[in-house]
C-alpha positions in Angstrom: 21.8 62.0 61.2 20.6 59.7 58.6 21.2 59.9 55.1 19.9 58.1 52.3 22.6 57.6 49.1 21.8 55.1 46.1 24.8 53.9 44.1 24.5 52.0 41.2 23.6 48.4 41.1 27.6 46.9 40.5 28.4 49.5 43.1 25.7 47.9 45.4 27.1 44.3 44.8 30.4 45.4 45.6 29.9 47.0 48.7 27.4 44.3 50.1 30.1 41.6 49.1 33.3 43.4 50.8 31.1 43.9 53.8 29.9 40.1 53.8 33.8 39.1 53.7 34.9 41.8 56.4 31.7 40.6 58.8 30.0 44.0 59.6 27.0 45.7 58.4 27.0 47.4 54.7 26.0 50.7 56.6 29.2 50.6 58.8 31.4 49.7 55.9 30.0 52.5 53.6 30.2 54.8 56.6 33.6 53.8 57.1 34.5 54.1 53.5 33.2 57.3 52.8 35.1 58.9 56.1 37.8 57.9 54.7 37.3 59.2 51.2 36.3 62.7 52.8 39.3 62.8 54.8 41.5 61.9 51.3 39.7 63.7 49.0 42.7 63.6 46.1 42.6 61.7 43.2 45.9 60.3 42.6 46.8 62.7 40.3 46.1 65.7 42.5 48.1 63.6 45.8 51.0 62.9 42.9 51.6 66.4 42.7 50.9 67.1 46.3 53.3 64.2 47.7 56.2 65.6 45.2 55.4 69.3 47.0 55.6 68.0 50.0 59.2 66.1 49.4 60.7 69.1 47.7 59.8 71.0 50.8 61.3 68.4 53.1 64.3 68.5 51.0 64.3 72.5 51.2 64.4 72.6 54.9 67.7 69.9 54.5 69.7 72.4 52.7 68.7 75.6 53.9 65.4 75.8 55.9 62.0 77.2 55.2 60.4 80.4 55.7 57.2 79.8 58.1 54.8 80.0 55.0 56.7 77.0 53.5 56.7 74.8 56.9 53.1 75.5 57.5 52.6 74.6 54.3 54.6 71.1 54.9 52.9 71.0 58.0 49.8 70.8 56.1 51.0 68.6 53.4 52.4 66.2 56.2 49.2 65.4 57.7 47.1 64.9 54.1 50.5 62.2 53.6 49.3 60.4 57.2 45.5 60.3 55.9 46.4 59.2 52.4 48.5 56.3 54.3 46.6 55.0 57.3 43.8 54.0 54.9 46.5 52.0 52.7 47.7 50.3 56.5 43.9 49.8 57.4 43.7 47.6 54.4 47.2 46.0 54.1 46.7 44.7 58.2 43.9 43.6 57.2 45.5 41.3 54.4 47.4 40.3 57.2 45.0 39.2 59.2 43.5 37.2 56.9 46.8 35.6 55.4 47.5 34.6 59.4 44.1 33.1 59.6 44.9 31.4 56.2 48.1 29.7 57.4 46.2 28.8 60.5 43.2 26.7 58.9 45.9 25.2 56.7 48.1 24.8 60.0 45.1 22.8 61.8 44.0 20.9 58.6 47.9 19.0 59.2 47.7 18.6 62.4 
């Protein structure tokens, strides 16, 4: 399915430039972006309160247990934690990455 979304202009720029330095196609990288943003749809206030939930109930099931409402409900709030997360590792390997390829151009430039 194609879609057709228009951002605003400093939007625009920003996009086209992240997808210039990450060498794919603005189309992938907004594609990519807004998966990501659908599958962690919490602001950070909403995933503050969510995350503190979600470690009360893992402390709960330390002491005592939980009843099956409360694990589903970790359950639940266990899985939003992995999404909210694997987009923060997505961007800090790639950091990585480029840090590596950093210390190898200055690597070669001494050789």
């Amino acid at each position: 399915m194609s879609l057709t979304i228009r951002v605003p202009e400093p939007l625009a720029r920003q996009l086209q430039s992240r997808a210039e330095a990450e060498k794919v196609a603005v189309d992938e990288l907004a594609a990519r972006l807004l998966a990501a943003g659908m599958q962690n749809p919490l602001d950070l206030e909403q995933w503050t309160a969510a995350n503190q939930r979600r470690v009360a109930l893992i402390e709960k099931r330390f002491r005592g247990g939980l009843t099956d409402s409360e694990q589903e409900e970790l359950q639940h709030l266990q899985e939003l934690a992995d999404r909210q997360l694997e987009e923060l590792d997505t961007l800090m390997l790639k950091d990585v990455a480029d840090m590596e390829a950093a210390a190898q151009r200055v690597l070669g430039a001494v050789e």
